[in-house]
C-alpha positions in Angstrom: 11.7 -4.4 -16.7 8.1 -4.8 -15.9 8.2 -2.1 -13.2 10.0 0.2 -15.9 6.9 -0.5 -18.5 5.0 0.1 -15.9 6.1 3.4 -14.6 8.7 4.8 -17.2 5.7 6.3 -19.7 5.9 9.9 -19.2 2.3 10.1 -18.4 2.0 6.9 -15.9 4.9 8.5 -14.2 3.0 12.0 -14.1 0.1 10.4 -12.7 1.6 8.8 -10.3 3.4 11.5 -9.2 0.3 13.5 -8.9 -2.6 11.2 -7.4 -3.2 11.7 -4.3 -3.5 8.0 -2.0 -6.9 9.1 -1.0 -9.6 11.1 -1.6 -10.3 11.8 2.0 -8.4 10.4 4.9 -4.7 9.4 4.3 -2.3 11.3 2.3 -5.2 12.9 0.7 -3.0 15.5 -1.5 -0.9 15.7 -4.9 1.7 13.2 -4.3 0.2 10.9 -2.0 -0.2 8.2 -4.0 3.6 8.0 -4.6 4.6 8.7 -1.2 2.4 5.8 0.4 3.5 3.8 -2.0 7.3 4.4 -1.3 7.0 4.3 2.7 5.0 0.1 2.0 7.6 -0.4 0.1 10.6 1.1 2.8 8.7 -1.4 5.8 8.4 -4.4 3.5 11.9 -4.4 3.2 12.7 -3.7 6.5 10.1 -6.8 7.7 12.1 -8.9 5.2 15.2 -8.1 6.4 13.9 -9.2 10.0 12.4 -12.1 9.0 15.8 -12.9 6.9 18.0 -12.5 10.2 15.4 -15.1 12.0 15.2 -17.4 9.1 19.2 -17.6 9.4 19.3 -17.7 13.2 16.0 -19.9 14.2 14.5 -21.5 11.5 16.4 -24.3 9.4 15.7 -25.1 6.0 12.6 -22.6 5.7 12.2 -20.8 2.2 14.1 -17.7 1.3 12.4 -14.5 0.6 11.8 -13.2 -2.9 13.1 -9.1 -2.4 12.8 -8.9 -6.1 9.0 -10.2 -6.0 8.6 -8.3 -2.6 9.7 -5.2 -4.3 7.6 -5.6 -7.3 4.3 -6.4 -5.5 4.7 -3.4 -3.2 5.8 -0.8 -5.9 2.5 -2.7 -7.9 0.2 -3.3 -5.4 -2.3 -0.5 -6.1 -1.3 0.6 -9.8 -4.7 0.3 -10.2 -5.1 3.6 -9.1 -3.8 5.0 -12.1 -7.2 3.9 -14.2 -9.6 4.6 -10.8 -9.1 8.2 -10.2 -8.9 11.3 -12.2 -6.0 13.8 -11.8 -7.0 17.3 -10.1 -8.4 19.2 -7.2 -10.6 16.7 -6.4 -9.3 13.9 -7.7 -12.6 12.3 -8.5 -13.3 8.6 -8.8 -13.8 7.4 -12.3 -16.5 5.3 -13.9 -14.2 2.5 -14.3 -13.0 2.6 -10.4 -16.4 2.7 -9.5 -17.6 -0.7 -11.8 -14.0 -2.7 -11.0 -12.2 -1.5 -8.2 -8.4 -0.4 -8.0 -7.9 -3.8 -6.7 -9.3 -5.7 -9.4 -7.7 -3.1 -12.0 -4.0 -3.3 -10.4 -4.4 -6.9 -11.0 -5.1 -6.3 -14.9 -2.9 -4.0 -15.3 0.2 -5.8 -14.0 -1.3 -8.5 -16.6 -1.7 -6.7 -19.8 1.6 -4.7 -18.7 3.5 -8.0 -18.7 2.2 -9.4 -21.8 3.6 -6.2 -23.3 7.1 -6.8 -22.5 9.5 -8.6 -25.4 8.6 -12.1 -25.8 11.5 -12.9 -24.3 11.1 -11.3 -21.4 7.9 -11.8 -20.0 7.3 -13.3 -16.8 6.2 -17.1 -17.5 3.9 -17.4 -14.1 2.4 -13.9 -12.9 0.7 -16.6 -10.1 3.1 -15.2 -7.2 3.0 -11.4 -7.9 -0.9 -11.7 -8.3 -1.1 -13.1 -5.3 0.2 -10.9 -3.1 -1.2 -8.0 -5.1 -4.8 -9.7 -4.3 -4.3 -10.8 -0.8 -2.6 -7.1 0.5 -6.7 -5.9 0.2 -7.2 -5.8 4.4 -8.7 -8.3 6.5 -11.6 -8.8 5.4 -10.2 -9.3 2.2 -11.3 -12.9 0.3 -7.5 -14.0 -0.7 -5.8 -14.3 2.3 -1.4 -13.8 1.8 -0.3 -17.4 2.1 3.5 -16.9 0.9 5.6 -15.4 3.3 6.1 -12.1 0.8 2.1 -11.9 0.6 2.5 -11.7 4.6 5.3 -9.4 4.3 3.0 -7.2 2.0 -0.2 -7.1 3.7 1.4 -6.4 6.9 3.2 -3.3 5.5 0.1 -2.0 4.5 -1.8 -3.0 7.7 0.9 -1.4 9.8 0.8 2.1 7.7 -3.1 2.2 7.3 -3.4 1.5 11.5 -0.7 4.1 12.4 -1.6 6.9 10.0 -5.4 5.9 12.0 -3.8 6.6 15.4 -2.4 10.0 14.5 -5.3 11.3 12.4 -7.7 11.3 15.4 -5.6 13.7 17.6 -5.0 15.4 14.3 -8.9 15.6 13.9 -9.3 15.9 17.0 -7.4 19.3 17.6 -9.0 20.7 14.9 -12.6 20.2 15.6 -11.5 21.6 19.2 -9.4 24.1 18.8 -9.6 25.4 22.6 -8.7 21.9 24.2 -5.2 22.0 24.0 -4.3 19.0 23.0 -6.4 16.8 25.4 -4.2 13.8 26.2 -7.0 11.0 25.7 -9.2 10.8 22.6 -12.1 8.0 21.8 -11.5 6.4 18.3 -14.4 5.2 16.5 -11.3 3.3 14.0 -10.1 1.6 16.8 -13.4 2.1 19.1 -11.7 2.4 22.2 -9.7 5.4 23.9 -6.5 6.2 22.4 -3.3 7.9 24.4 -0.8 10.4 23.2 1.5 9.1 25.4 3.8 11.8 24.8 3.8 13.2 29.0 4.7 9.7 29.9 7.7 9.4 28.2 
């Protein structure tokens, strides 16, 4: 129900459908956003489903995993967006995603968003989907994910952000230097050391 408030307005759903992730590295292009956003939400559930087959077959008595609140936080996690940048060509960042952050703004939105659902309905404690909404930030992010779906969530994200790094400097790369045929190693100021294709090794 909350992601259906959150999403099901015909011009969240537009936006959404429209923003790009980025404005200049990642899935910078109409769509982005959404696709990101799905892929997070593909490996969290994956990860869970790991981490489910070793909870049953190593550790004893440890907590289950929330898929629902997994689910939520990853389909969530940056609805901030939709308040920090404009729709368009250049999808510019706006005033307020310049003065609060997406971040910050995902966080209110998933608040005001709840306290708009039937009385009945609301969510009684937000504290768990907050959480790993404001600890999936990076790693130098102040709220560290200390429930095993914040972990779940920040290493999604972690994972994407680090291999979509890797393939953008050959990508880069190859188009700075057109004539170089694809050289096979390529310094990454990311990563700051030398990165391999790998692919004539295989």
């Amino acid at each position: 129900l909350l992601l259906n408030y959150a999403y099901g307005r015909q011009e969240r759903f537009t936006k959404l459908c429209e923003l790009p992730a980025d404005r200049k590295f990642y899935y910078a292009y109409r769509g982005g956003w959404l696709e990101r956003t799905v892929e997070i939400a593909e490996l969290s559930i994956f990860l869970s489903g790991m981490i489910s087959n070793m909870q049953r077959c190593i550790f004893n008595n440890s907590p289950a995993i929330n898929h629902n609140l997994l689910i939520t936080g990853a389909l969530m996690h940056d609805i901030g967006k939709l308040s920090a940048i404009k729709t368009g060509v250049e999808a510019r960042t706006t005033r307020r995603g310049y003065l609060v952050g997406n971040k910050n703004d995902s966080i209110i939105t998933i608040t005001v968003i709840n306290n708009m659902l039937p009385k009945d309905k609301k969510i009684k404690d937000l504290t768990d989907l907050l959480h790993i909404v404001a600890a999936v930030s990076g790693e130098d992010n102040e709220i560290k994910p200390q429930t095993a779906e914040g972990m779940i969530l920040a290493e999604a994200c972690r994972t994407i952000t680090r291999i979509n790094a890797y393939y953008s400097v050959f990508a880069s790369y190859d188009f700075d230097h057109p004539d170089s045929k694809g050289r096979e190693i390529v310094y990454s100021k990311y990563y700051e050391r030398m990165l391999m294709r790998g692919e004539n090794h295989v």
